[in-house]
N, C-alpha and C positions, 0 to 999 in steps of 0.2 A: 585627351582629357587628363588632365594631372589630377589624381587620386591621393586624398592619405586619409587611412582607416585610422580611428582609434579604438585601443582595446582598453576598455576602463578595466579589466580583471585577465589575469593569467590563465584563467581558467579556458579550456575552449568548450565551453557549450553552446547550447541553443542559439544564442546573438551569434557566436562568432560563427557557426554552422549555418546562418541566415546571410550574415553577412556576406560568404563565399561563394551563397547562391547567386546574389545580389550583384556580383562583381563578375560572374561567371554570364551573367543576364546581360549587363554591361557593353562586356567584353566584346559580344554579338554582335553588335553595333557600333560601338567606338575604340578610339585605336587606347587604352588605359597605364597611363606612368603612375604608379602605384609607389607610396609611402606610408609606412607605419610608425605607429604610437603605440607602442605597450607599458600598461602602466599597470603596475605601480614600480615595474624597472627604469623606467623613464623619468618618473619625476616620483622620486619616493619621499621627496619633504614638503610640511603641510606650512603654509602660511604662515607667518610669525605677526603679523598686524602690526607690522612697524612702521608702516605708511611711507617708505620710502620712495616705493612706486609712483605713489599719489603725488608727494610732495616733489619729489628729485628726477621721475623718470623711472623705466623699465630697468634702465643697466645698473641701478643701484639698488634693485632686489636683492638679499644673501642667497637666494638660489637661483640666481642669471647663468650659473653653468649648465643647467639642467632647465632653464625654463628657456633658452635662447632659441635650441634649437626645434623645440615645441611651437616654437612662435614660428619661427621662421618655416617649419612646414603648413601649419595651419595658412600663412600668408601667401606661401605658392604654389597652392593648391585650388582646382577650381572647383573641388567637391569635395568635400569633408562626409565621411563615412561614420557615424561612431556607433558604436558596439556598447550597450551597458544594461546588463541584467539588474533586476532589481534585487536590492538587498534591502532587509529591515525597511521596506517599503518607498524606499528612495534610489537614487544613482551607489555606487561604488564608493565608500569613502575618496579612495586618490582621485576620483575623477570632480569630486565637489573639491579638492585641494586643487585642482589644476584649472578650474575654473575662479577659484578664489582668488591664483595667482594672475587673473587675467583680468579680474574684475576693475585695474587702473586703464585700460583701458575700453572701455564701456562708454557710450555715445556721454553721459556725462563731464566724461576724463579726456580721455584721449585715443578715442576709435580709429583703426589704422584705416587706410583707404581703400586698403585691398578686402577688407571684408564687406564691403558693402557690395557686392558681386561674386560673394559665395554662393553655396548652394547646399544645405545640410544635410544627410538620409539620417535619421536617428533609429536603430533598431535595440527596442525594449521591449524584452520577454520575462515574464514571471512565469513564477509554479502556480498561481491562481489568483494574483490580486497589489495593485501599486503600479503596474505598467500605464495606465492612463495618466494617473498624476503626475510620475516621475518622465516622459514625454514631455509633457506639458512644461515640464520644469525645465528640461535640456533646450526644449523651444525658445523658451523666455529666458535664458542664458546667453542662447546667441542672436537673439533678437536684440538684445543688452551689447552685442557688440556691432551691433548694425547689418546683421543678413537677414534679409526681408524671404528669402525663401528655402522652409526646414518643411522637410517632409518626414512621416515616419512609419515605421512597420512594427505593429503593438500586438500584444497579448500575452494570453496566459498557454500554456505550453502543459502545466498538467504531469509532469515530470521534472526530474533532476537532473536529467542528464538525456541528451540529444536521441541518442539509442532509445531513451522508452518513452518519445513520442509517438503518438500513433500518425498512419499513415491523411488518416482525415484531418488531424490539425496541419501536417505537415503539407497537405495540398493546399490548406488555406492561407497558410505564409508563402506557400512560392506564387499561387494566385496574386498573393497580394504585393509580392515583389514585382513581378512580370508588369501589372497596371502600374507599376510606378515607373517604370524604364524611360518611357516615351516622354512623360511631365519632367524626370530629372533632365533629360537629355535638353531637352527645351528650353529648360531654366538656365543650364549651363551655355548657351550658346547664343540664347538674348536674354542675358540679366536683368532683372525690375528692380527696383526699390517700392518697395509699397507705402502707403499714405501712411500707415503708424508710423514708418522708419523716418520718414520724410518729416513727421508729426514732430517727435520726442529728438530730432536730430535740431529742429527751428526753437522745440522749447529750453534744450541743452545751450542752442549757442544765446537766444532771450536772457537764460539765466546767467551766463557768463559774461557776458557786455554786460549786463545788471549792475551784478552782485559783485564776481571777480575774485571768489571767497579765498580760490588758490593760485598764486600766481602761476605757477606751473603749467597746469590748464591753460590760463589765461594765454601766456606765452607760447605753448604747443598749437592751439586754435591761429591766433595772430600769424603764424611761421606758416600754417596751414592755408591762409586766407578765406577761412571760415569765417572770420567776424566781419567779411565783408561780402564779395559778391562770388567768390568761391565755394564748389561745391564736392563734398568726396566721393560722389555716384560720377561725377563727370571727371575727374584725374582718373587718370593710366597709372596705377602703381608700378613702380619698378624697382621689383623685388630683387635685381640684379645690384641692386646700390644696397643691399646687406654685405654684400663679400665685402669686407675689411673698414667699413666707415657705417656711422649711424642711422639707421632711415628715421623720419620723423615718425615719433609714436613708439617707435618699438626699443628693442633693445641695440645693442651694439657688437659688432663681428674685429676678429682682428686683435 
């Protein structure tokens, strides 16, 4: 199972102390090729809203150095890990930046193929309050890129730092890791798409045969064969066509 963690913060607390229980749970079971993300070393520039992406493609971002190789794990990986404590009651700043830089391709734009057959663990912890919503939110981000199944390990932790958890919360996260093991392993090895995905993937290409607002789109779907009887749950992505030449959707290697 090909793995890559993201660490939305430097810090190693409580998420990332979940997380390695999580991978440690894992491991017991499946044989783990493990990749990380640590941000905000990885991708330390925020958005600039210049719509390059949208209009031109991923490799005309001004941070396609720093955002290429973020892509390109996210896309050969069959389990996406991420890691993000709640701050000022949301995600990490860099992690809402590295989502912003993703946002061109989103099932409206140009959703790659291989994400429709991820599989997401979101672990968010607080000191007492925001982990619900900020979950909910990382859900509906990558639901936005087309992975129909994101599971997650929530709560409030009651400390600042992993050491002054007490033993009774920290039984009810590894509890609650351990019942996830069996449903990730499952999802990983016969991928769904679910009816939302499937839903907002018919209303995307509807509006695009429509409307047609950006040609871009237009022509990335068409190359896809989206606007006809093609579909991205049923292609093999092959993420081996990033070494040195452009995959459809993403950015460019080389």
């Amino acid at each position: 199972m090909k793995v890559v963690v993201v660490y939305a913060t430097a810090r190693r607390g409580s998420t990332y102390h979940v997380s390695t229980m999580l991978l440690d749970m894992l491991s017991a079971t499946e044989q783990l090729e493990i990749e990380q993300i640590r941000l905000p070393r990885e991708a330390p520039d925020f958005c600039t809203g210049c719509y390059l992406c949208f209009n031109e493609g991923g490799e005309r971002c001004p941070h396609v150095d720093t955002m290429e190789p973020i892509e390109e794990k996210l896309h050969a990986a069959d389990l996406i890990v991420l890691c993000s404590p709640v701050y000022a009651g949301g995600v990490a700043g860099q992690l809402k930046t590295v989502f912003d830089h993703l946002s061109y391709s989103e099932l409206m734009h140009k959703p790659h193929p291989s994400m429709f057959s991820k599989v997401v663990v979101s672990i968010v912890l607080s000191a007492g309050k925001g982990h619900r919503t900020t979950a909910r939110y990382i859900a509906r981000c990558f639901a936005d890129l087309g992975i129909s199944s994101v599971f997650a390990i929530t709560g409030p932790v009651a400390a600042d730092s992993w050491a002054k958890v007490t033993d009774k919360r920290r039984d009810m996260l590894t509890r609650r890791a351990d019942d996830l093991v069996p449903r990730i392993v499952a999802a990983v090895r016969s991928p769904k798409v679910s009816m939302r995905t499937k839903f907002f993937f018919h209303l995307s290409r509807w509006s695009i045969k429509k409307w047609g607002w950006n040609e871009s789109d237009v022509s990335y779907w068409q190359r896809q064969g989206w606007l006809g009887s093609g579909r991205p749950w049923k292609q093999v992505a092959e993420v081996e066509s990033w070494q040195g030449a452009p995959l459809e959707g993403g950015l460019t290697t080389g």
